[in-house]
Each structure stands twice: as structure tokens, then as C-alpha cells.
N, C-alpha and C positions, 0 to 999 in steps of 0.2 A: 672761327669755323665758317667754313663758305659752303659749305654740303646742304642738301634736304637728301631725306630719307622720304620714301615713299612704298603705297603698296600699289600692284599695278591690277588690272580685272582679272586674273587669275591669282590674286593674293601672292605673290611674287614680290619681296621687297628688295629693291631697287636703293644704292643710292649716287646720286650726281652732285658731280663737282663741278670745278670751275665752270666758265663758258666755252662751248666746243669738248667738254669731255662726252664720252659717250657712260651711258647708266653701268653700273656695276652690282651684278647680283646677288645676294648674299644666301650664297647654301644654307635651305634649312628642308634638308628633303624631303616629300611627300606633308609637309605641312603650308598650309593656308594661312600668310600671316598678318596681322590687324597691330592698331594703333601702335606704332612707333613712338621710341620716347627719347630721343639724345642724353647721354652724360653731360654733367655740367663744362665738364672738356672737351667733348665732341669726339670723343675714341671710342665711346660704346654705342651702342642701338639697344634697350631694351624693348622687347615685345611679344605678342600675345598670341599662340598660334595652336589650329585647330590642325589633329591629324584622326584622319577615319582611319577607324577601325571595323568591328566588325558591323554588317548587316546598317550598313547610314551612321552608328553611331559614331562621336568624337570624342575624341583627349582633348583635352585642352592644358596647354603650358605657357610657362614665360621663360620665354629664350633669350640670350645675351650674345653680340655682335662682336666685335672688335674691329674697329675699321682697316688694322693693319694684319687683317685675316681674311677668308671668306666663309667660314663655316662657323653659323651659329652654334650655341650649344644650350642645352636644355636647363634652368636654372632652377625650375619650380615645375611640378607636376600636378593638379590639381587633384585628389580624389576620383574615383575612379567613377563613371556615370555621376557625376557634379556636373551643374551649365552655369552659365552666361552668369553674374550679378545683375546685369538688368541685361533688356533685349539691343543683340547686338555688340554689347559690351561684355568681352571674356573679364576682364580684370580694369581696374585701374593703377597706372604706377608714375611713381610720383620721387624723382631722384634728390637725394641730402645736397644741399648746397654744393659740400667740396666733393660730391661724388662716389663718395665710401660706401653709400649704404641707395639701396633701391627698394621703397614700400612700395606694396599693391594690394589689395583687396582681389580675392578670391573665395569663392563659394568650397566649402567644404561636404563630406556626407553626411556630419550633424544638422546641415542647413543653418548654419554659421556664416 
């Protein structure tokens, strides 16, 4: 894998290849996206993205990428008014070795 994934100041995540490619965006509309995490292959992006709703309030989910796509999709949807695990931090995710499997920590409405 020669890529980085990034998120750019408007939570727009970006990712760049070789040298001289230009950044490439990856649809994940009206959502704000945080901590990037690559597959152990380098085909997926999973990641943690806030979308407003009503009155300032957010969603918060974990999206999945595919690099030979441009449109995330939604994999995990947190409870509904649930925040952050700690501040700043929607979720943490943590990919299985061969890739199969993706854990993360997220806050539920039991406060779990």
C-alpha cells in the first residue's frame, strides 16, 4: 500500500496516492469524518463520522470505504443522542489481522 488517508479542515476525507497524484474524495455526504483506519490490505478505510441533525445535535456512525469505489457506506450507527467515548473520540476501531472482522468501541443509550 503507498496511499495515506486523511481528513482535511472540513472533515472531508481525502485519499493520496503515488507522488504527483492528485487527493481523491471519498463520498460520505453531509457527514464530518474522523479517525481513519486502513484494512490490513489497504482496500478499505474504516471510519467514524458525525452527521447534524436536528437543532446542533449529531449521529454518529462507522463508515466503510472501498478504495475501488467512492461512496462510503454506513456500517454501524450508534444510538440515538449517544456521544463521543471519550472527548473527541467517536469510536475506536481496531482491524483483525487478515482483515475479516473490524472492532470498535462505541457508546450506547445504556451508557455502555
Amino acid at each position: 500500500m503507498n496511499s495515506i488517508a486523511y481528513v482535511d479542515h472540513e472533515g472531508i476525507l481525502n485519499v493520496l496516492g503515488g507522488a504527483g497524484d492528485s487527493p481523491r474524495r471519498i463520498n460520505a455526504p453531509d457527514t464530518y469524518c474522523t479517525w481513519p483506519n486502513w484494512s490490513p490490505d489497504g482496500r478499505t478505510i474504516a471510519f467514524s463520522g458525525y452527521q447534524s441533525v436536528d437543532a446542533g445535535d449529531n449521529e454518529l456512525g462507522m463508515y466503510l470505504a472501498d478504495l475501488d469505489g467512492d461512496d462510503a457506506r454506513l456500517a454501524y450507527a450508534n444510538d440515538f443522542e449517544t456521544g463521543e467515548i471519550a472527548p473527541n473520540t467517536p469510536h475506536y476501531s481496531l482491524w483483525s489481522p487478515d482483515g475479516s472482522k473490524l472492532a470498535f468501541v462505541a457508546q450506547t443509550s445504556d451508557g455502555a
